[in-house]
Phi, psi and omega in degrees: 000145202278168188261201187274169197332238149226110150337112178046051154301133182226337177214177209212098166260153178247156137288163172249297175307133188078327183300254165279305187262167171218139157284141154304123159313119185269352178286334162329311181271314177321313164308329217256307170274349163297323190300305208282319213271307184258333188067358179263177192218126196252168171266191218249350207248297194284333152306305164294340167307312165301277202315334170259009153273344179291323175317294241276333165304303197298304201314313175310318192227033131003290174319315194298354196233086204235029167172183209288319188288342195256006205262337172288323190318273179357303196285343199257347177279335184277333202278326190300317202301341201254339182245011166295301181303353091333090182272353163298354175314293198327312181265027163252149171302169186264348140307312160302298191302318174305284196312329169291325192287269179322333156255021177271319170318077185256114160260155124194172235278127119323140197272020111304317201313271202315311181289305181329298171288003183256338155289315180292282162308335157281357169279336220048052166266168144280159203204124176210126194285181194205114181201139163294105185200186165262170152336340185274003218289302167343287167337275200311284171342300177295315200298355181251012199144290214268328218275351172258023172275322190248140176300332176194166192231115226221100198251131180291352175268341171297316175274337195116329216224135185205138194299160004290355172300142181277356186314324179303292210300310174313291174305351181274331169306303170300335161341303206233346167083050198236163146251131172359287189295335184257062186206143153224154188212127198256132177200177167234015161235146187291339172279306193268329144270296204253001174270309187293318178311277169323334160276354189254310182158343205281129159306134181227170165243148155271104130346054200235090182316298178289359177054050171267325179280030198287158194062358159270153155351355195249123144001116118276133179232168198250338202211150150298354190303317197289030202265302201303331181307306182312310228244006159075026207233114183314140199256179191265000167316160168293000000 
């Protein structure tokens, strides 16, 4: 359970994937819109085969896609990677297939995110979200919701840098005019949030949704709801 407030708490940092958005499984829909879109029809096993070597493509050369002209590039390297896997593929362009990639691709908010962070900013704390992505990260943010709740969006392919380095984290501070000691950083995962955090100087929590984590050393919170308690910033209950 997480411990008491954060001291002369001031700013709120996130993680984003798992944090605030979850992806919807894309192979599913991917199949739906090859059918519709193409008539073609794939099996549902070898559709998911892609699509997680393509993660496994993004996670690797993420960094790479660090402003508009690169992001495309990114994206037109991950869809080839999507239609390796797929030889019913083979004979579409890599514009269809990248458009099929991208609309296969669904965030959306947890059904905490939004009051929390709406708590959090009615409190004045600063808030900057922190994430290993590309440059679209922002994009994702608004379209869901989320993107006029925080003050600034902080990506590792934009910085250079990607957690557990502190750099990301270092640049997000300078970001919102925050210092170390007064930051707290919320993630769900324990090597890349709350380790990276803790090389930077930052008090951090573990995110752990699934009560999955029992016995370690670590902070925990099960929901964001319980965050504003942490950061010592009063919730809008009665």
């Amino acid at each position: 359970m997480p411990e008491a407030p954060v001291p002369g708490c001031r700013a709120v940092l996130l993680d984003a994937l798992g944090t605030l958005v979850q992806l919807e499984a894309p192979w599913p829909l991917l199949r739906r819109l090859l059918a519709v879109r193409h008539g073609i029809e794939v099996p549902g096993a070898k559709a998911k085969e892609a699509i997680l070597a393509e993660f496994a493509y993004y996670r690797a050369h993420h960094q790479e896609g660090f402003d508009e002209r690169s992001l495309e590039d990114l994206r037109g390297r991950c869809a080839a990677v999507v239609r390796d896997g797929l030889p019913e593929l083979r004979d579409l362009p890599t514009e269809a297939v990248k458009e099929l990639l991208l609309d296969s691709l669904r965030f959306t908010p947890f059904q905490d995110a939004a009051p929390v962070l709406g708590v959090l900013r009615a409190g004045g704390l600063r808030m900057a979200v922190v994430s290993n992505w590309d440059c679209s990260l922002a994009g994702v943010l608004a379209n869901v919701g989320l993107g006029g709740a925080v003050d600034a969006v902080v990506t590792s392919a934009e910085v250079g840098a990607e957690k557990p380095e502190p750099a990301i984290f270092e640049a997000a501070l300078e970001r919102i005019g925050r210092p170390a000691e007064e930051a707290l950083f919320v993630g769900d995962s324990l090597e890349t949030d709350v380790r990276g955090a803790r090389a930077a100087g930052i008090r951090a929590a573990l995110l752990d949704r699934a009560a999955a984590s029992d016995g370690l050393d670590v902070e925990r919170i099960f929901s964001l709801v319980e965050l504003p308690r942490l950061a010592g910033v009063p919730t809008l209950d009665p």
